[in-house]
Phi, psi and omega in degrees: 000303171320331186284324187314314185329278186350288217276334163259018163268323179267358178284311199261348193283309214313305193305309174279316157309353182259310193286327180288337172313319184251010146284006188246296187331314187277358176279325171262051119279326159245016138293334210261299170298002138115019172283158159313178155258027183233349136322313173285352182249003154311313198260014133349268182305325174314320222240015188271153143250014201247205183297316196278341223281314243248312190292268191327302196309284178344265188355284188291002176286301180319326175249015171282332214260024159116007198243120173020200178235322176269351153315326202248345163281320148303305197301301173299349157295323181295304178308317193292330188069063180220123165309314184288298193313013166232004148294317182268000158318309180270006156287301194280002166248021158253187195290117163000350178254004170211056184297315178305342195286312196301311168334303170282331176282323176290315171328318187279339178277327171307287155347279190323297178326312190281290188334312188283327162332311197267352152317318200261341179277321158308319187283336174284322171302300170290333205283313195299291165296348153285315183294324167312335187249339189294347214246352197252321194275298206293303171319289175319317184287307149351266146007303180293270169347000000 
């Protein structure tokens, strides 16, 4: 049971980390067009359907009710235990004229991060079927003899 735990635990942070990737995509995108962030990550949460949405909305509850943009953003990072949401934390505390830019530069790394994952899920994935025909081949020939 504990492995399960794990693996579907480690399924759903996998699950979050892909969405925040293109929710910080979608934030210096409506940075870059000239909403605020604390606006952008309002109408984020509003228009999400995913894991993280539910989170964000909080977020933006928080800073609707007065608390910093990067308070509140630490805060859910501290709550959530998720690196990236304390990635984009440490984006949004820098100075403001080149938000989009920190914005866009975590997208890509996240992007990169999730690719090499599903790369390595692939290599594990053949590797499983090569051991697999490898094991198939050795039978038949076995069989044979």
């Amino acid at each position: 049971m504990a492995g399960r735990r794990t693996w579907r635990q480690r399924v759903r942070a996998q699950r979050r980390d892909a969405q925040l990737a293109e929710i910080v995509g979608h934030l210096a995108v409506l940075v870059a067009l000239g909403a605020g962030l604390p606006e952008a990550l309002r109408r984020v949460a509003a228009d999400g359907r995913g894991a993280v949405d539910g989170d964000l909305a909080v977020v933006a509850g928080w800073i609707r009710d007065g608390l910093p943009v990067q308070a509140a953003l630490r805060r859910w990072a501290a709550t959530a235990s998720c690196a990236v949401a304390g990635r984009l934390a440490a984006a949004a505390a820098g100075p403001p004229d080149d938000l989009v830019e920190r914005l866009d530069d975590l997208t890509a790394t996240l992007h990169r991060r999730a690719h090499d994952r599903r790369v390595a899920g692939l290599a594990v994935a053949s590797q499983v079927v090569w051991s697999a025909s490898l094991l198939a081949v050795a039978v038949a020939v076995a069989t044979v003899m």
